[in-house]
C-alpha positions as a LaTeX table, in Angstrom:
\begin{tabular}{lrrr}
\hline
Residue & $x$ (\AA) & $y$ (\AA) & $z$ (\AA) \\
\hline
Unk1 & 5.53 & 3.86 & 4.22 \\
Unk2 & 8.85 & 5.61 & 3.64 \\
Unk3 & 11.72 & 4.14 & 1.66 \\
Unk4 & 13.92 & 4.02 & 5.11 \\
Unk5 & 11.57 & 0.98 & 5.56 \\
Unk6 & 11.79 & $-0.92$ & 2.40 \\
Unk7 & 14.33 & $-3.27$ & 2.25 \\
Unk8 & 15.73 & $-5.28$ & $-0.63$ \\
Unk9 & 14.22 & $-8.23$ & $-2.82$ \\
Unk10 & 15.13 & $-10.93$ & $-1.31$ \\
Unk11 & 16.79 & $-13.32$ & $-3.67$ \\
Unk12 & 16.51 & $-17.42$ & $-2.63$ \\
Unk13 & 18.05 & $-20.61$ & $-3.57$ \\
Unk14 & 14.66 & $-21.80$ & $-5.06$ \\
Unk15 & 13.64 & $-20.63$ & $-8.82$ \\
Unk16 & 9.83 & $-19.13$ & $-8.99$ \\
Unk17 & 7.33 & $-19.26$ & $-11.18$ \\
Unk18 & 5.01 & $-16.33$ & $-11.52$ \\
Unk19 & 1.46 & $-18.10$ & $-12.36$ \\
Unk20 & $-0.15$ & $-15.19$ & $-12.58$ \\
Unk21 & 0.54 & $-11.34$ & $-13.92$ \\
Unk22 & $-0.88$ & $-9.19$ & $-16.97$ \\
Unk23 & 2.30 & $-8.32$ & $-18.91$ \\
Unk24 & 0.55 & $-6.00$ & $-21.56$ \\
Unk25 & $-0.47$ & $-4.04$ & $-18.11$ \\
Unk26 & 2.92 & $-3.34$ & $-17.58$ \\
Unk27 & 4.57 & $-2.56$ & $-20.85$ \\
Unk28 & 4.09 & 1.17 & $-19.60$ \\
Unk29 & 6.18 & 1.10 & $-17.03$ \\
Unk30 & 9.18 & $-0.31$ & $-18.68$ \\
Unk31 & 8.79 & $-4.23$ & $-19.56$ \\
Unk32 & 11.95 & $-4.94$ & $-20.55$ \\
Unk33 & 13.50 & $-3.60$ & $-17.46$ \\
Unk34 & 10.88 & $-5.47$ & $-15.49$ \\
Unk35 & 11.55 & $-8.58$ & $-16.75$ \\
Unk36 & 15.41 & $-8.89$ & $-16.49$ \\
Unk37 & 15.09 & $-7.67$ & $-12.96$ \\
Unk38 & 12.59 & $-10.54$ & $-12.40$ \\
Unk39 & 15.62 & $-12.77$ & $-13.63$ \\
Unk40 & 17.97 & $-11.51$ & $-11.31$ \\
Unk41 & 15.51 & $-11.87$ & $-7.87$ \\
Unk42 & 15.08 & $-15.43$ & $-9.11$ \\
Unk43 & 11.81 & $-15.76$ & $-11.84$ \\
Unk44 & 12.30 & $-18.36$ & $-13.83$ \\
Unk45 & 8.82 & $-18.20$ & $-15.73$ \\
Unk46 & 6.35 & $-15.75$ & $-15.81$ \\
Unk47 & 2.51 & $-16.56$ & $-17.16$ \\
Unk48 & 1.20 & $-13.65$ & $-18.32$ \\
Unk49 & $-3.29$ & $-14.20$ & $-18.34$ \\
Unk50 & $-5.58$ & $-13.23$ & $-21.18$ \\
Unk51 & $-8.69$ & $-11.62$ & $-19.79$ \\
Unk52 & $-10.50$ & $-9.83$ & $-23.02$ \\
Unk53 & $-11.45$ & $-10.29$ & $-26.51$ \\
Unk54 & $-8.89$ & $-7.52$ & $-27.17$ \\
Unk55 & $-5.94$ & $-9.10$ & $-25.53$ \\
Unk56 & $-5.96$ & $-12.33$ & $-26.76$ \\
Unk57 & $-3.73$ & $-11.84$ & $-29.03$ \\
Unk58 & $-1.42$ & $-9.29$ & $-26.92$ \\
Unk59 & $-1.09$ & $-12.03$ & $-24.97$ \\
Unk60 & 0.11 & $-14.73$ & $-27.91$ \\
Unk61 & 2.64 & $-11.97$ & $-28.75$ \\
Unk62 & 3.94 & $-11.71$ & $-25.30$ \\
Unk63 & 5.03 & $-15.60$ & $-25.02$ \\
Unk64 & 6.95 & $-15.13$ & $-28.25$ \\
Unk65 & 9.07 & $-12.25$ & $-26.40$ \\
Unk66 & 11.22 & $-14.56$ & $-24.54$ \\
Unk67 & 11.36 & $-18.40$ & $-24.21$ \\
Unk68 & 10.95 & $-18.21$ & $-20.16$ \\
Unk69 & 7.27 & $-16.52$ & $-20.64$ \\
Unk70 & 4.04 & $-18.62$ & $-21.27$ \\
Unk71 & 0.42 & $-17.34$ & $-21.53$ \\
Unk72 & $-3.46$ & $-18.34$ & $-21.13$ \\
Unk73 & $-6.22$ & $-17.90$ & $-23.29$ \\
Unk74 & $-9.88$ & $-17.03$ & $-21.88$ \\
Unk75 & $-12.31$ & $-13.73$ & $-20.87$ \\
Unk76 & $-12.47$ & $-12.49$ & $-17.52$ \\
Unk77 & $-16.28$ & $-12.49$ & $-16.27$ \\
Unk78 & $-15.93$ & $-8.47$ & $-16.16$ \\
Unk79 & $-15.58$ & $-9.26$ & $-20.05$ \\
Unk80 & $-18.42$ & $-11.97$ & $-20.30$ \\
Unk81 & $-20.69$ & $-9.99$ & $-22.64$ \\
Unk82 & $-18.05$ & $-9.97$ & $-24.87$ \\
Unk83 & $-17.34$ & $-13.51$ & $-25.18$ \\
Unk84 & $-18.91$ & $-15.14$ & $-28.40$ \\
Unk85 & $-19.12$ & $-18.41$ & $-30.76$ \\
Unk86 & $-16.39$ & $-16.56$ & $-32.85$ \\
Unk87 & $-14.13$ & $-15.40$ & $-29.55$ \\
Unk88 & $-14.55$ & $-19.47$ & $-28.21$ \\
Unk89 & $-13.05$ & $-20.48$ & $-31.81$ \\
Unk90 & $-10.30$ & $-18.00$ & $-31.47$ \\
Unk91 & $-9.57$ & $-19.22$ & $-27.96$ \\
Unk92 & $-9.35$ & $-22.32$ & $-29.03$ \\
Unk93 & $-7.20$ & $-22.16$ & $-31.90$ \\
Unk94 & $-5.17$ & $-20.48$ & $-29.84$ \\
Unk95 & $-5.14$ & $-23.04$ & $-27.64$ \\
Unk96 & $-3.69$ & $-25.26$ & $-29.65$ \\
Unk97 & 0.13 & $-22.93$ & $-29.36$ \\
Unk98 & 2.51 & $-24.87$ & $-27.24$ \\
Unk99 & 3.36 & $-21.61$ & $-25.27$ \\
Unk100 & $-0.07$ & $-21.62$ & $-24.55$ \\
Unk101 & $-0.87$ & $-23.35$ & $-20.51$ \\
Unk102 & $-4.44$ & $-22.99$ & $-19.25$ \\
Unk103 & $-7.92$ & $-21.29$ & $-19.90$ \\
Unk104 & $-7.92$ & $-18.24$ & $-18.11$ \\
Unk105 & $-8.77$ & $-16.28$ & $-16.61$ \\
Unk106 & $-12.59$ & $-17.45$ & $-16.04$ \\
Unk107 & $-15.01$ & $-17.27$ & $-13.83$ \\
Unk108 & $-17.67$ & $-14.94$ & $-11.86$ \\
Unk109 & $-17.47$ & $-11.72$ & $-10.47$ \\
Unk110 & $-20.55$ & $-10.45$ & $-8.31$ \\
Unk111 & $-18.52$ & $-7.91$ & $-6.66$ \\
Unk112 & $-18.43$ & $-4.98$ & $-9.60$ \\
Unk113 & $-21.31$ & $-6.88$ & $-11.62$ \\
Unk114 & $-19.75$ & $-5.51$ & $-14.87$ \\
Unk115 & $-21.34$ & $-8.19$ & $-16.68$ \\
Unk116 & $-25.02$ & $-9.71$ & $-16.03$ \\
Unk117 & $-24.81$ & $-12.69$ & $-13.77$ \\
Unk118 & $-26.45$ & $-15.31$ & $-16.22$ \\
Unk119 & $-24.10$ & $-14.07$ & $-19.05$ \\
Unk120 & $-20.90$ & $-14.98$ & $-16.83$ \\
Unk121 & $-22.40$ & $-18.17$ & $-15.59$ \\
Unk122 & $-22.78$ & $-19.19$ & $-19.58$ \\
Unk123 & $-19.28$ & $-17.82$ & $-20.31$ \\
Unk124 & $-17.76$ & $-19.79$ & $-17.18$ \\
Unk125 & $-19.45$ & $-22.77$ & $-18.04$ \\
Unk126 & $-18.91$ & $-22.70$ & $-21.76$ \\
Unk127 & $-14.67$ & $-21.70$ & $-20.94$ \\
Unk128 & $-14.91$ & $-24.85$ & $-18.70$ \\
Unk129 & $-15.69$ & $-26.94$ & $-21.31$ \\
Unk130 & $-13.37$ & $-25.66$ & $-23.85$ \\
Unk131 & $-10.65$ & $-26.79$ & $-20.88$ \\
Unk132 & $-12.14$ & $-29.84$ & $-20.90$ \\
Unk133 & $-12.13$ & $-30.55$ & $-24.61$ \\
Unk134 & $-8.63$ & $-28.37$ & $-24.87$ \\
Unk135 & $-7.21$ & $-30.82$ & $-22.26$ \\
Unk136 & $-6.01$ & $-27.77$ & $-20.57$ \\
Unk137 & $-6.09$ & $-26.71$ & $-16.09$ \\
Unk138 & $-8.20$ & $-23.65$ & $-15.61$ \\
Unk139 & $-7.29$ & $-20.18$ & $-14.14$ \\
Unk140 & $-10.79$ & $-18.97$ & $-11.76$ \\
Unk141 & $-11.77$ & $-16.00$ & $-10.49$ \\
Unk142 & $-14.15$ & $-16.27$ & $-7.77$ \\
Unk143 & $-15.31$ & $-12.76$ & $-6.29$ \\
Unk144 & $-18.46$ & $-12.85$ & $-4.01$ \\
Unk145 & $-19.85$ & $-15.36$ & $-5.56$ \\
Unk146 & $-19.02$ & $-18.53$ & $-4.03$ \\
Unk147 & $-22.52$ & $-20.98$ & $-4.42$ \\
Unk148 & $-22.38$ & $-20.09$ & $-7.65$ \\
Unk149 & $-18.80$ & $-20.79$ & $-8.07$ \\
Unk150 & $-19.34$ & $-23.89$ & $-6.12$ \\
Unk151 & $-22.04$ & $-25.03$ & $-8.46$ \\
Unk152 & $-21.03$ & $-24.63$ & $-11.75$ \\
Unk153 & $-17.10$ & $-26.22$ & $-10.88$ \\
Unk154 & $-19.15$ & $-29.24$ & $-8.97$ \\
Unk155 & $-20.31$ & $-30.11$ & $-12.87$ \\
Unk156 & $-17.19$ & $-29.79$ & $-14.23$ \\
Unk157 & $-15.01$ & $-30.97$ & $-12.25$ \\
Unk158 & $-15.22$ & $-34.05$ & $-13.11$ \\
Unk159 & $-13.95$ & $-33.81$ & $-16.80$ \\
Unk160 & $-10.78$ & $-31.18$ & $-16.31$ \\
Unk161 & $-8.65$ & $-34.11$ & $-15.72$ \\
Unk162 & $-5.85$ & $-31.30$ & $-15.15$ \\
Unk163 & $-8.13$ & $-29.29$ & $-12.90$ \\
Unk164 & $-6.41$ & $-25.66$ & $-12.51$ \\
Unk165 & $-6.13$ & $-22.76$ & $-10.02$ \\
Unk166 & $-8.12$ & $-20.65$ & $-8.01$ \\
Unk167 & $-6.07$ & $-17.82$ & $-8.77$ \\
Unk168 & $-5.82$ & $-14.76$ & $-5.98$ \\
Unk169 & $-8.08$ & $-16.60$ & $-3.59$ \\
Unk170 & $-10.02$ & $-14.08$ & $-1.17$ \\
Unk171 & $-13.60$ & $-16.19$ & $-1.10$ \\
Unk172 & $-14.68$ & $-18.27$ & 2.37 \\
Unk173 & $-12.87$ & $-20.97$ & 3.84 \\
Unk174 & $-15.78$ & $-23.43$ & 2.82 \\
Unk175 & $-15.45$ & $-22.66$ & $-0.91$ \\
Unk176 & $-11.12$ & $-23.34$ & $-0.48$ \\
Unk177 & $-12.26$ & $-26.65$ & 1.28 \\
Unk178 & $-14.65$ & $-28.08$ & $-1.55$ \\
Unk179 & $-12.04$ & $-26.25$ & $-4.19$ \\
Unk180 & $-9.30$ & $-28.50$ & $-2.26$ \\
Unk181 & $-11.49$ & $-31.35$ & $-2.10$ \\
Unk182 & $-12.06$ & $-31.51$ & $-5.79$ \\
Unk183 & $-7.83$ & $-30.98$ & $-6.54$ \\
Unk184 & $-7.65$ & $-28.00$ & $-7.23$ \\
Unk185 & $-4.78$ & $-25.26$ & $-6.41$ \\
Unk186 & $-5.30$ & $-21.96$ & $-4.89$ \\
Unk187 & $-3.00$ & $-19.03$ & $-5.50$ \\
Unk188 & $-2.04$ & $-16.68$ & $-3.19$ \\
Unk189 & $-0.30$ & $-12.98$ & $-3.95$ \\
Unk190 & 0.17 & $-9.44$ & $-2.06$ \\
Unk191 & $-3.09$ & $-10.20$ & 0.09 \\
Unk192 & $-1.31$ & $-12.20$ & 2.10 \\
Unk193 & 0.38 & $-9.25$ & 3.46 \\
Unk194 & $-2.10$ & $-6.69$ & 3.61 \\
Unk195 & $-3.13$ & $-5.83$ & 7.21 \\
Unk196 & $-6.62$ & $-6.65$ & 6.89 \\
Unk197 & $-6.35$ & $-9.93$ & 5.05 \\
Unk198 & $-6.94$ & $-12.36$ & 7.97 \\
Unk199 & $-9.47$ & $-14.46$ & 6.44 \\
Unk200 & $-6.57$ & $-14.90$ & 3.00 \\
Unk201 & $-3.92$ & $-15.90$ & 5.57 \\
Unk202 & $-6.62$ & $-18.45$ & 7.70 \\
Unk203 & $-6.80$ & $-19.68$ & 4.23 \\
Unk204 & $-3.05$ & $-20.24$ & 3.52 \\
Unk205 & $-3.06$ & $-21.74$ & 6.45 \\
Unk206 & $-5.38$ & $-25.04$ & 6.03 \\
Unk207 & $-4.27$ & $-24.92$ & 2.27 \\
Unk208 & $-2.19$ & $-27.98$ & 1.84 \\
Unk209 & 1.21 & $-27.02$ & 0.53 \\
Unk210 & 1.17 & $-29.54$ & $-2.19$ \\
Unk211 & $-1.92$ & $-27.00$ & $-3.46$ \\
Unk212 & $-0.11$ & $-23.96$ & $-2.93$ \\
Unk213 & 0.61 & $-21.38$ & $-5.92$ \\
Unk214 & 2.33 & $-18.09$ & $-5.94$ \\
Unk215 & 1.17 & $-14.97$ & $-7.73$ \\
Unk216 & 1.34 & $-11.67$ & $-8.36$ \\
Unk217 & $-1.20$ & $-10.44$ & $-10.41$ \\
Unk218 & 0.25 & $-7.72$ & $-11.29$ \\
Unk219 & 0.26 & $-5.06$ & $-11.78$ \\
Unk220 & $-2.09$ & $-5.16$ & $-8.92$ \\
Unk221 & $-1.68$ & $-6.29$ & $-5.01$ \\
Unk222 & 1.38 & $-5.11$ & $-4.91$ \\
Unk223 & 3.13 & $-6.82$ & $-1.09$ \\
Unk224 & 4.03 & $-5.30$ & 1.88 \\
Unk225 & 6.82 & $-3.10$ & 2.03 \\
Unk226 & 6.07 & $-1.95$ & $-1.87$ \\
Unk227 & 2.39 & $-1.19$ & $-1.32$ \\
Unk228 & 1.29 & 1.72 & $-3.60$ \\
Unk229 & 3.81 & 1.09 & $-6.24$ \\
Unk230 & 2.81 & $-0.67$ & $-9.21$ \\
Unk231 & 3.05 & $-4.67$ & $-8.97$ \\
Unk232 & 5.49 & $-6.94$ & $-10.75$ \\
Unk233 & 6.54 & $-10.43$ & $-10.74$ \\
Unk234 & 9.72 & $-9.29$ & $-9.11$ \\
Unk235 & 8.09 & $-8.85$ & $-5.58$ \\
Unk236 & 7.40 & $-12.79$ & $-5.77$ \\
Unk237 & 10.32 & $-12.74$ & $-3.17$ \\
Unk238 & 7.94 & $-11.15$ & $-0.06$ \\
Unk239 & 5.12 & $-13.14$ & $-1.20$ \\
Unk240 & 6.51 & $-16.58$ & $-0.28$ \\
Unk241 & 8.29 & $-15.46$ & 2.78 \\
Unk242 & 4.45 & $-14.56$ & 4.54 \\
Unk243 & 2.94 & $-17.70$ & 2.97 \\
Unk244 & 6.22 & $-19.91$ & 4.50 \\
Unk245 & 5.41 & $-17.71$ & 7.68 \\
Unk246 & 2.14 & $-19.15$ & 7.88 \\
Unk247 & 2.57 & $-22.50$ & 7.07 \\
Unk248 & 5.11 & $-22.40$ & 9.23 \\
Unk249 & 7.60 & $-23.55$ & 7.19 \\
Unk250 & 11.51 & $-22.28$ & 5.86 \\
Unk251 & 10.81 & $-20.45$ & 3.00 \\
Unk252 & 13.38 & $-22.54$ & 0.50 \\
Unk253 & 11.26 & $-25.68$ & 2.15 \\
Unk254 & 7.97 & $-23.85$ & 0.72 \\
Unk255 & 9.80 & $-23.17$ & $-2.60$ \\
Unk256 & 10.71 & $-25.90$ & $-3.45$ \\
Unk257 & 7.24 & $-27.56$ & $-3.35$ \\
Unk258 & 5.38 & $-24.71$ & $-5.02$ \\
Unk259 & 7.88 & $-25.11$ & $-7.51$ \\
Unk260 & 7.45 & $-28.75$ & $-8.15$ \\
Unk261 & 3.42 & $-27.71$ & $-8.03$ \\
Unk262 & 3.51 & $-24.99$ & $-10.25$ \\
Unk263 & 5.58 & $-27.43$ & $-13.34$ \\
Unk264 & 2.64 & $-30.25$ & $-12.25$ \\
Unk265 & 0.05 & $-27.79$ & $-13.22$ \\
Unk266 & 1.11 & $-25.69$ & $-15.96$ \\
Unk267 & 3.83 & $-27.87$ & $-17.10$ \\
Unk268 & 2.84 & $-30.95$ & $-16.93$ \\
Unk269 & 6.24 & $-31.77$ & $-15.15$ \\
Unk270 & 8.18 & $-32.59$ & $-12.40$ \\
Unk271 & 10.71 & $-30.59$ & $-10.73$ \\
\hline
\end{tabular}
């Protein structure tokens, strides 16, 4: 797409939170200017997600940065051969930091298979209950693996009293249902945009907006118009203008809920 067709950030009324991005992704590519931009299109708090053994503490450091950014502690199922007895104790203890939110991101991924299916059922599981003990929500990934999925949150469900996120939601519109069902929120990011994202956006659209999230994930999924430049939680803006699109709703209308939804969850608040 040329630049001719880009047009600006759009800046609302409404602050945003950004539930979900991988800060220490984007220190390359200039944090500090990313983050005061984010401030000026309307961020108010950005969650940057653990997702390794490696970047636990990356992530710890990056809530200390600046009082408007939180973080989660957890391994990614990609990572799930490295999760351990001695990782789940440092997960936990960092658990215990106030800037701390949510276990995350956890779950399974039986798209790339990086890790053997049994070990990322027993490091979902085992993640699950550290939520549950932790009193913390969740942050899932779900990838092509949706009985599974299914299965292991039917069990546990019923002990995360705070419940958590299914965060970049792609899977089928049976697993959003049961997800729904059981209370738990679904985020949405740059999918929602993408030409070929149908099933995402049939999604939104029987997603409740009281379970609505936005996301980036960045620096991934970067949104229609900025597609093929690297993602940040600055482009939050085009995100919630498709999702209000869908729901059929004014965007500062759809703000202000996810808003109130995103302090429920993380926050433990009300707007």
């Amino acid at each position: 797409m040329s630049k001719k067709k880009r047009r600006e950030i759009p800046r609302f009324n409404t602050p945003i939170v950004e539930t979900h991005c991988h800060l220490d992704y984007l220190a390359a590519s200039g944090l500090e200017e990313i983050l005061q931009y984010s401030r000026d299109v309307g961020i108010e708090r950005i969650i940057t997600i653990a997702v390794s053994a490696d970047n636990l503490d990356q992530v710890m450091a990056l809530t200390r940065r600046a009082p408007y950014i939180w973080g989660t502690q957890g391994i990614h199922p990609h990572e799930a051969a490295g999760y351990c007895p001695e990782i789940d104790d440092l997960i936990r203890h960092n658990a215990q930091d106030p800037r701390i939110l949510a276990v995350g991101e956890i779950g399974l991924d039986y798209h790339y298979d990086y890790a053997d299916r049994q070990v990322q059922q027993a490091a979902f599981e085992n993640q699950l209950q550290s939520a549950c003990e932790l009193n913390l929500p969740v942050v899932i990934h779900s990838r092509d693996a949706d009985d599974d999925t299914r299965d292991i949150l039917r069990n546990a469900s019923p002990s995360l009293e705070h419940k958590g996120v299914i965060h970049s939601f792609t899977a089928s519109l049976e697993l959003a249902e049961f997800c729904l069902g059981e209370g738990f929120m679904l985020g949405f990011n740059g999918i929602a945009t993408f030409n070929r994202a149908d099933s995402v956006r049939e999604v939104i659209a029987i997603t409740p907006v009281k379970q609505i999230l936005l996301e980036t994930d960045a620096p991934y999924l970067t949104p229609v118009p900025y597609r093929g430049k690297p993602n940040a939680p600055f482009y939050l803006p085009f995100i919630a203008e498709k999702v209000a699109t869908i729901k059929q709703l004014d965007v500062e209308e759809l703000l202000i809920q996810v808003y109130q939804n995103s302090l429920e969850l993380f926050f433990h608040a009300t707007a």
